[in-house]
Structure formats: structure tokens, C-alpha cells
N, C-alpha and C positions, 0 to 999 in steps of 0.2 A: 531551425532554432533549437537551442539546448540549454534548458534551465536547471538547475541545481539546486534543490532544498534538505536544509540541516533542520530536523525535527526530534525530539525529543517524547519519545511514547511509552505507553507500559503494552508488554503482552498478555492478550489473553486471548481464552479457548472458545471456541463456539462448538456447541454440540447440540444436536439435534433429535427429537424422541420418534421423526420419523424413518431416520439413518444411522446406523451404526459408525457414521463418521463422525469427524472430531478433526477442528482445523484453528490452526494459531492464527492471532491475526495484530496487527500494530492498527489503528487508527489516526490517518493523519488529520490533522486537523489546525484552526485557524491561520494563519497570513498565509502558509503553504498550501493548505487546501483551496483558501480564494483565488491563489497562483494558478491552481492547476485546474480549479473549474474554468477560468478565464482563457485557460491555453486548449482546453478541452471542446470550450465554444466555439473559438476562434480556428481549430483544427475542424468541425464540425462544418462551417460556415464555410471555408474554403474547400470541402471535400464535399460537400452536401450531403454525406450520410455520418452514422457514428457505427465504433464497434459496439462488438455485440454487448449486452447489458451495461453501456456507455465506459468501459474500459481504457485504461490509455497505458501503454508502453512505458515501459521504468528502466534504468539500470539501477539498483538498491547496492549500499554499502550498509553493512554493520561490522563492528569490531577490523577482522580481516578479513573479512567471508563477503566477497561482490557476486554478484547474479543478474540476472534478466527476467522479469515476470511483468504481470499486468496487477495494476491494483484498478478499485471498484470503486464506483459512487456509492454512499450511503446515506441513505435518507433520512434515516436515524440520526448523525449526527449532527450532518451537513457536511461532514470531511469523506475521507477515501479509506479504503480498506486494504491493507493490505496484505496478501499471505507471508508467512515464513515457514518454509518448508521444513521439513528434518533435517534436510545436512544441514542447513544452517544453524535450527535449533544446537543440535551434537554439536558441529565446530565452536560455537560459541557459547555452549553451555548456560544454553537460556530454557528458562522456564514459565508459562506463567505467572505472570506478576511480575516480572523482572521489566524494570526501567530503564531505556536504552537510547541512545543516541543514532539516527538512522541517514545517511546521506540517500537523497532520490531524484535522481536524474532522470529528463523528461526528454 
């Protein structure tokens, strides 16, 4: 089964005081996130285990820039987390704080 969700997010940085890393991230959240925690169960239930740190498989679109990644549960918000790498930053010439439109195929 292959779902599709149009989400609207802003970008921001997570950085951390005990790693010199530094990672962008969109947070998906409400009707989309309830989509993909329910498809998440439901892929759980039928496989009887889950990946690791409960992840699930994406195809992501922004602007013109498509990929393949995994986004994350987060308990913080109740949505998913998702990375955006640098090339896609550079391609699309996004920065922190910048409000985007994201398609994420499941």
C-alpha cells in the first residue's frame, strides 16, 4: 500500500552540547502524522517487529529535489521527524526557518 501526504512545515536545526553535529529537520505533524502512525502500527502488527528506533520508509519531495530517507517518531510532538540533508538544503536553497511545502510517500 502507498500513501501520500502534502504537509506544510518550517525548518529547523537540532544541535547538540554533547556532539559537534548539527542536523536540519521538518516535523510532520497532525492528519499526516496520525496517517503514518496508523500505517506504522498496522506495518508493525503484520510483521511483528518494528525498525529500529520505530522508523518508516519515505519517498520525500520538496520544490524539485525527490529522495529516499527514513523519518522518526517523536515524542515531543506527537508527529515525525524528518531529516533534510544538504544537497537538498543547497538545491533548494533552504535555511532554517524557511516554510515549505513537503510531499511524503509511505
Amino acid at each position: 500500500m502507498t500513501e501520500t501526504h502534502y504537509v506544510t512545515a518550517k525548518l529547523w536545526l537540532w544541535n547538540s552540547d554533547k556532539a559537534a553535529a548539527s542536523w536540519h529537520f521538518l516535523t510532520l505533524e497532525g492528519e499526516a502524522a496520525e496517517a503514518i502512525h496508523a500505517l506504522a502500527l498496522m506495518r508493525r502488527l503484520e510483521c511483528g517487529r518494528r525498525r529500529g528506533w520505530g522508523a518508516m520508509k519515505v519517498h520525500v519531495t520538496i520544490g524539485e529535489t525527490s529522495w529516499d530517507t527514513s523519518i522518526f517518531p517523536d515524542k515531543g510532538s506527537g508527529g515525525w521527524l524528518l531529516p533534510v540533508k544538504a544537497a537538498v538544503r543547497k538545491a533548494e536553497e533552504l535555511v532554517a526557518g524557511d516554510e515549505m511545502r513537503v510531499s511524503v510517500t509511505l
